[in-house]
C-alpha positions as CSV (number, residue, x, y, z in Angstrom):
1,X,107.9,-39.5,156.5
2,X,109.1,-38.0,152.9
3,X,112.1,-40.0,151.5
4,X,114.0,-37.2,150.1
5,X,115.4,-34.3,152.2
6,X,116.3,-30.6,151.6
7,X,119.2,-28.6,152.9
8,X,118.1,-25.8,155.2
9,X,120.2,-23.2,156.8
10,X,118.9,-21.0,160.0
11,X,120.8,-18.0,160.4
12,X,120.6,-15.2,163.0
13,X,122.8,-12.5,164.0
14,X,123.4,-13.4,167.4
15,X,127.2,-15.0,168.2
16,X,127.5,-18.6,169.0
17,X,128.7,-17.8,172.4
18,X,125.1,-16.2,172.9
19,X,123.0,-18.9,172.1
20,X,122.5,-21.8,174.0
21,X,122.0,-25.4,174.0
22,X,119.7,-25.1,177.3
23,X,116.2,-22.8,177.3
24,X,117.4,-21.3,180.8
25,X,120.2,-19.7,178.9
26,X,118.2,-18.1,176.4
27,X,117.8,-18.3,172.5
28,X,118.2,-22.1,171.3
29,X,118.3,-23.3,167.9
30,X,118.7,-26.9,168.2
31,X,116.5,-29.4,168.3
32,X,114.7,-28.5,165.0
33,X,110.7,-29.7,165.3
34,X,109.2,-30.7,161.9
35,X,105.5,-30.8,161.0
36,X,104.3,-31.6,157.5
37,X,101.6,-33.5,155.9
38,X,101.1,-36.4,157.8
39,X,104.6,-36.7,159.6
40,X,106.2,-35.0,162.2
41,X,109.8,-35.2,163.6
42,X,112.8,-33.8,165.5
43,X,116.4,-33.8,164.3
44,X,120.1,-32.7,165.2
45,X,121.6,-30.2,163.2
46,X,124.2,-31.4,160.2
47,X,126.6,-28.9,162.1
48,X,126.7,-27.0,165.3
49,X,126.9,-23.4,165.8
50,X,129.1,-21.9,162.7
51,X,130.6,-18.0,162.7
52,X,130.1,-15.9,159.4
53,X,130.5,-12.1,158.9
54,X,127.2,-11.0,159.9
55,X,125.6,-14.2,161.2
56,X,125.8,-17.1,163.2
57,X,124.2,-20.2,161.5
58,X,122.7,-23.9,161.9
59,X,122.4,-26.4,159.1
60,X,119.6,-29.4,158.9
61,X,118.5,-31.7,156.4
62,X,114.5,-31.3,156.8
63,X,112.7,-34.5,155.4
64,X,110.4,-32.3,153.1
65,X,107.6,-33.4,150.6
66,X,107.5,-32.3,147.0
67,X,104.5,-30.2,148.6
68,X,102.6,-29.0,151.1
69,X,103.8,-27.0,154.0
70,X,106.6,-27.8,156.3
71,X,106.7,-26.3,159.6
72,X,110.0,-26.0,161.2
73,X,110.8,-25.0,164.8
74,X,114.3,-24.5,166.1
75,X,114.8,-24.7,169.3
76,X,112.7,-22.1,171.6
77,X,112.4,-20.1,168.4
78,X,109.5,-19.3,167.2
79,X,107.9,-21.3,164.1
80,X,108.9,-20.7,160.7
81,X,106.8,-22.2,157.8
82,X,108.1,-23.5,154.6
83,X,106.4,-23.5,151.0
84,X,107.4,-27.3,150.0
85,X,107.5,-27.1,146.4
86,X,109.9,-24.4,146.2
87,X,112.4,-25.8,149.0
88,X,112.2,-29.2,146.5
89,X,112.6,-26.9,143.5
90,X,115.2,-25.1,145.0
91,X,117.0,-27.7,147.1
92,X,117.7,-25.0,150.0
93,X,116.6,-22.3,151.7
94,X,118.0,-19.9,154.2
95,X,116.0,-18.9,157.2
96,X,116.9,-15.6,158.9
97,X,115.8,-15.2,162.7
98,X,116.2,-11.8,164.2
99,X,115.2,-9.0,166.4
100,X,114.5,-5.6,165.6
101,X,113.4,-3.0,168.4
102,X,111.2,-5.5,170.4
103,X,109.2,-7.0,167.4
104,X,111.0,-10.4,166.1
105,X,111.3,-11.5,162.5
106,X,111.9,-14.0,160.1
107,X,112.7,-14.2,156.7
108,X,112.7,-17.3,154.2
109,X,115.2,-17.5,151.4
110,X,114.9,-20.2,148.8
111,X,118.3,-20.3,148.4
112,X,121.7,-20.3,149.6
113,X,122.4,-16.8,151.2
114,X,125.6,-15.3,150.6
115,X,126.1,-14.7,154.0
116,X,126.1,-18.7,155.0
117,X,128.3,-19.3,151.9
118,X,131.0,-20.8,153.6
119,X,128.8,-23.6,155.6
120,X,128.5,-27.3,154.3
């Protein structure tokens, strides 16, 4: 298991009252699966469910090598998979889950979005 960890931030548009903790009530976000070389793990988030203007957000501290590939699975979501190096260069990314029309999609930020700028 790496030593260090990195900030990560999951994000989605849906409202905190509409996601939940339990897989019978649809989209969940927490625990957060980890797979990277060699280790794998599950953690809490740093914080619960937070409101922002356009999104709703999560916020773990992902044990993370200084590379490699870390795959990171919140909840029922589906997986999301990190380039290493730059979350260690960077220090934090944003995830963005959505929906558009049926097709889902994520997007990978290597930094802190302006629309989780108020979270820890």
């Amino acid at each position: 298991m790496p030593a260090t960890t990195e900030r990560v931030y999951l994000a989605t548009p849906l409202a905190c009252s509409f996601v939940g903790t339990d897989p019978a009530q649809g989209t969940k976000f927490t625990p957060l699966e980890i797979r990277g070389p060699g280790y794998s793990t599950t953690i809490e988030p740093t914080e619960g469910c937070r409101e922002h203007r356009a999104f709703t957000s999560y916020v773990y501290d992902v044990p993370a090598p200084a590379s490699g590939r870390v795959e990171i699975t919140p909840g029922n979501q589906p997986t999301a998979t990190l380039d290493a190096a730059k979350l260690t260069r960077s220090g934090i990314a944003t995830v963005f889950y959505g929906h558009e029309g049926q097709g889902e999609w994520r997007v990978t930020v290597y930094a802190k979005d302006e629309e989780v700028r108020d979270a820890p």
